[in-house]
C-alpha positions in Angstrom: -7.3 -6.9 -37.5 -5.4 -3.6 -36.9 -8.9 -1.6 -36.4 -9.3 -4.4 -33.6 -5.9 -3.6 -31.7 -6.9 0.1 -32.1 -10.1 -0.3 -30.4 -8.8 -2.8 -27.3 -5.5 -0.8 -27.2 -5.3 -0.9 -23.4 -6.0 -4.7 -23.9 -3.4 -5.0 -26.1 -1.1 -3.1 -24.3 -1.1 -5.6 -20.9 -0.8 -8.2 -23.3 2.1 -7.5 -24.5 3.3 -6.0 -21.9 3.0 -9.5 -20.4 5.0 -10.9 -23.4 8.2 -8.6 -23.0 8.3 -8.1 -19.1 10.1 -11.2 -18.7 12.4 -10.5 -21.2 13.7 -7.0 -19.2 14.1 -8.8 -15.8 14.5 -12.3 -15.7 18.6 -12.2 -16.6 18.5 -9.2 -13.7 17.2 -9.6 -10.5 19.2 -11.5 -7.8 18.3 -12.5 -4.3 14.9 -12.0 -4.9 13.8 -15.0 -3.2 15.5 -13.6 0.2 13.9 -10.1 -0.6 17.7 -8.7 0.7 21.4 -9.6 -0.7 24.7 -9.1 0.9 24.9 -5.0 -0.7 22.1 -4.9 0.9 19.8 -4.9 -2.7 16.4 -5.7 -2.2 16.5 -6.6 -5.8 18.6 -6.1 -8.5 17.9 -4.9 -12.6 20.1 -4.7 -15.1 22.9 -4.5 -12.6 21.5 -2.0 -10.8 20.0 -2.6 -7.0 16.8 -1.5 -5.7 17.7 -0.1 -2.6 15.3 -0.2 1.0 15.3 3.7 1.2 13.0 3.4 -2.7 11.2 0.5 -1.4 10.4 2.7 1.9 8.4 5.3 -0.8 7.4 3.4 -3.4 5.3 2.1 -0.1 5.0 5.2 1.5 2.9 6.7 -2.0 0.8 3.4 -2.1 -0.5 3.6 1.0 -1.5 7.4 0.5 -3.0 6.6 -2.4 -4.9 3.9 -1.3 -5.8 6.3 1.7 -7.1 9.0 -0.4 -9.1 6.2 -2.7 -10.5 4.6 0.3 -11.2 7.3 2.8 -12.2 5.9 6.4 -12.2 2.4 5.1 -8.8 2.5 4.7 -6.7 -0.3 7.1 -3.0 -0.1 7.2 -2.6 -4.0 7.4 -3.9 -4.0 3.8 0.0 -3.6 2.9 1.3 -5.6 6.1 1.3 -9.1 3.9 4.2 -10.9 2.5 1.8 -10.9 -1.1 1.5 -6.9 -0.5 5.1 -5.8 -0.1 5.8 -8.0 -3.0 3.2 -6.4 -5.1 5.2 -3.4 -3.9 8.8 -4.4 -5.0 7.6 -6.3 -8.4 6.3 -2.6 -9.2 9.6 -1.2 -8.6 11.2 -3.9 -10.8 9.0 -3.0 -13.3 9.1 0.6 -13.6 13.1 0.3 -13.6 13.3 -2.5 -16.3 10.6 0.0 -18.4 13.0 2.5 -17.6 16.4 1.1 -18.5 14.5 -0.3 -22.2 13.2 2.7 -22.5 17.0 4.3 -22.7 18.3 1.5 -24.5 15.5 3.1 -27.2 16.2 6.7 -26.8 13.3 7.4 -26.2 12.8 11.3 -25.2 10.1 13.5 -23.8 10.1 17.1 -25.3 9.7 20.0 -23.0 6.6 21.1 -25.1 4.9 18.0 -24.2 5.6 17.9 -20.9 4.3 21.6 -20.9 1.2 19.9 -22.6 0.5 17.4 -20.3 0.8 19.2 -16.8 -1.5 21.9 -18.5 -4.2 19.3 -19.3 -4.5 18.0 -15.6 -7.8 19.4 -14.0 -6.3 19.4 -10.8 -4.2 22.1 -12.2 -6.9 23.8 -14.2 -9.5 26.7 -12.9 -12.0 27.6 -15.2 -10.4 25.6 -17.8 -7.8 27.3 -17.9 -4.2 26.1 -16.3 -4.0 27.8 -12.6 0.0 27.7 -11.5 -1.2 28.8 -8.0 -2.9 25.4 -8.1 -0.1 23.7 -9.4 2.3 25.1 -6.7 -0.1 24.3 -4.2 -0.8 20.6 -5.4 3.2 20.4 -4.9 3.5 22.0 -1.5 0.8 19.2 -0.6 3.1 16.6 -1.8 6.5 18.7 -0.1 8.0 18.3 -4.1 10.0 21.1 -5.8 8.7 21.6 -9.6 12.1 19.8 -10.7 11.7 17.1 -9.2 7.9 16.6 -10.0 8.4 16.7 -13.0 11.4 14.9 -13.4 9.0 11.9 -11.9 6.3 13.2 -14.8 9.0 12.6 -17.4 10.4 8.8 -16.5 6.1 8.5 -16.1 5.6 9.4 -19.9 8.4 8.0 -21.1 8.0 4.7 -19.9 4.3 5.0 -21.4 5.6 5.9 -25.2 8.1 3.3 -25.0 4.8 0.8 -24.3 2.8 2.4 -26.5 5.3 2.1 -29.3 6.0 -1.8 -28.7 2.2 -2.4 -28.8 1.7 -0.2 -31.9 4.4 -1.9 -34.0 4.1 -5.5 -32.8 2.3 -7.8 -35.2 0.1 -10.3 -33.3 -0.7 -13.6 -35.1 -4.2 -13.4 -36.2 -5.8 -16.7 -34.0 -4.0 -14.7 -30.8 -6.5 -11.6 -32.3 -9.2 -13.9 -32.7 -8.8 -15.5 -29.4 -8.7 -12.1 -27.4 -11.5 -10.9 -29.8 -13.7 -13.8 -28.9 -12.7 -13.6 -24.9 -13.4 -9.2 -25.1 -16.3 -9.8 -26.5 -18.1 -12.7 -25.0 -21.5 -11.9 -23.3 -23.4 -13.6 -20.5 -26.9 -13.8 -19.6 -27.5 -14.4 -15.6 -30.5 -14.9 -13.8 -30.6 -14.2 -10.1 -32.7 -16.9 -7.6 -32.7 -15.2 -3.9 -33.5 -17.4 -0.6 -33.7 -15.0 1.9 -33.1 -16.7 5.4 -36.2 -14.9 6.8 -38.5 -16.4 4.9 -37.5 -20.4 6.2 -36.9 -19.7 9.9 -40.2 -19.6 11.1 -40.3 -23.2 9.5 -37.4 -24.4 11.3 -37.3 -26.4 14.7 -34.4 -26.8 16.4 -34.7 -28.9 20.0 -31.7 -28.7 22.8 -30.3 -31.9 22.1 -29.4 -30.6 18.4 -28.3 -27.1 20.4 -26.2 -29.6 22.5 -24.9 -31.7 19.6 -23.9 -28.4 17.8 -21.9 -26.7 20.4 -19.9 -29.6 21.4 -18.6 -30.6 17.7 -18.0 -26.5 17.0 -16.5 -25.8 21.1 -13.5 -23.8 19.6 -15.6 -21.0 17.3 -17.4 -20.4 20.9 -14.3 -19.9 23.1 -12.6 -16.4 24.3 -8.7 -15.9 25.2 -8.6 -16.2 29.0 -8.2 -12.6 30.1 -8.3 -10.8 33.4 -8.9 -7.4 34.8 -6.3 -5.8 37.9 -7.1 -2.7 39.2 -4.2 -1.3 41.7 -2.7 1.7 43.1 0.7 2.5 43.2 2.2 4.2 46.5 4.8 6.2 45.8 7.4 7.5 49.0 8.4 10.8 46.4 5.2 11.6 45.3 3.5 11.4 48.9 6.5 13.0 50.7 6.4 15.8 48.4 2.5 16.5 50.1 3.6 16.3 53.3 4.4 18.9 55.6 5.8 18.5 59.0 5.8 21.5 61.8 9.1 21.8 64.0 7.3 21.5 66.9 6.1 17.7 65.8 10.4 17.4 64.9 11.4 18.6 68.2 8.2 16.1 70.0 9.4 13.3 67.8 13.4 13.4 68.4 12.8 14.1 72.3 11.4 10.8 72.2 13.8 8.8 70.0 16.8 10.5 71.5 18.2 7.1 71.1 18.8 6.7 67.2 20.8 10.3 66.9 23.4 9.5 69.6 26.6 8.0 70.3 28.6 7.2 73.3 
C-alpha cells in the first residue's frame, strides 16, 4: 500500500490536500459571498484580510503567465469572468491558509536549500553550470530585487514541505487506496467511426420551400445590429481663420463701405 502512495505521490498529494483545505479556511473567510467587507477585505483567513492591492497581482502574474504559455492566442477576457477572478482569490486563500499552517508547524527552509534550489533552475543555468548574470537578468525581467525573490521562493517551498509532510505521514484507509488504485489505473479501449460531411452532400437535396421553412423558424441566428455609417466635416472659425490672410487694402475697401457699424452720433 505505501509503495502505491509513493508511486501516485502527486495523486495523493491533491487528495489530501482536498481533505484538509477545508479544515484551514472554512472558520476564516468572511464576506466572501460579497467578494468585499466593510475593511474593505476581499476575503479574510485566519483573521487576517486579503487585501485588493494582492488580489490586483496575484492577477497581474496570472495573466502573464498565461500570456507567456499561450503566446498570440492569448485573450485578456479569459480572466474577465465572475468564475475567473474567483479562481483567482480561492488561490490566494489557499496559499495563505498553506501559509499560516505551515507556521503553526514550524516549518523552516534552510539557506543551503534555498541555495540548492535556485542553482538547479535551468533558466539560471549555462552550460550546466549556475550563471548569476542570468539570474540577475531573469529578475530585472520580473523588476524583483534578489530579497524579495526569494523571499517569494521561500513561502513557495515551504508551503510544499508542509504538503508533502501531511501526505507522507497520513495513513489512508486501504478501500480509499484501492479505490484510487482501481480509478489511476483503469484503461480504455476506443474506436473511432468518422462521417465526414463531404462525403453525404452530394446526396442531399434541399428545395426552396425547405430553404424558406428554415430561415423563418431560425430568423434571429440571421439578423445584424442595425448600424449606420456618417461621414461629416467639421468647420471650424479658429482653425480656418488661422489660414486666412487679409491685405489692408481689402480692410480699408471693406470699412469705407460699412462706415455704418464703427460709428456713433
Amino acid at each position: 500500500m505505501f509503495d502505491f502512495v509513493r508511486t501516485h505521490r502527486n495523486w495523493m498529494m491533491l487528495f489530501i490536500l482536498v481533505l484538509i483545505l477545508p479544515s484551514f479556511v472554512f472558520f476564516g473567510i468572511q464576506g466572501y459571498n460579497s467578494y468585499v467587507d466593510k475593511d474593505g477585505a476581499l476575503a479574510t483567513v485566519d483573521g487576517a484580510p486579503i487585501t485588493q492591492q494582492e488580489y490586483d497581482v496575484a492577477l497581474r502574474e496570472r495573466v502573464e503567465r498565461l500570456r507567456q504559455g499561450l503566446g498570440p492566442n492569448f485573450d485578456p477576457k479569459l480572466l474577465e469572468t465572475p468564475e475567473a477572478r474567483a479562481a483567482v482569490l480561492d488561490q490566494l486563500v489557499l496559499d495563505r491558509a498553506l501559509a499560516n499552517e505551515a507556521t503553526k508547524a514550524n516549518v523552516v527552509v534552510t539557506v543551503d536549500r534555498l541555495r540548492e534550489f535556485i542553482s538547479n533552475v535551468p533558466a539560471f543555468q549555462q552550460d550546466g553550470k549556475f550563471s548569476y548574470d542570468r539570474y540577475k537578468a531573469f529578475l530585472a525581467s520580473r523588476g524583483q530585487s534578489e530579497a524579495a525573490f526569494e523571499q517569494s521562493l521561500r513561502n513557495d517551498l515551504r508551503k510544499q514541505t508542509f504538503v508533502q509532510a501531511v501526505v507522507e505521514s497520513a495513513i489512508t484507509p486501504k478501500h480509499v487506496i484501492d479505490r484510487i488504485e482501481h480509478i489511476l489505473l483503469q484503461q480504455r479501449e476506443v474506436r473511432e467511426l468518422r462521417f465526414p460531411a463531404e462525403q453525404f452532400a452530394s446526396k442531399v437535396s434541399i428545395t426552396d420551400a425547405q430553404v424558406a421553412e428554415y430561415y423563418q423558424a431560425n430568423r434571429t441566428q440571421f439578423e445584424i445590429p442595425e448600424n449606420v455609417r456618417v461621414e461629416y466635416v467639421v468647420l471650424s472659425l479658429e482653425t480656418i481663420a488661422g489660414n486666412v490672410k487679409v491685405a489692408e487694402e481689402a480692410v480699408k475697401s471693406y470699412y469705407e463701405q460699412n462706415k455704418a457699424p464703427y460709428g456713433t452720433e
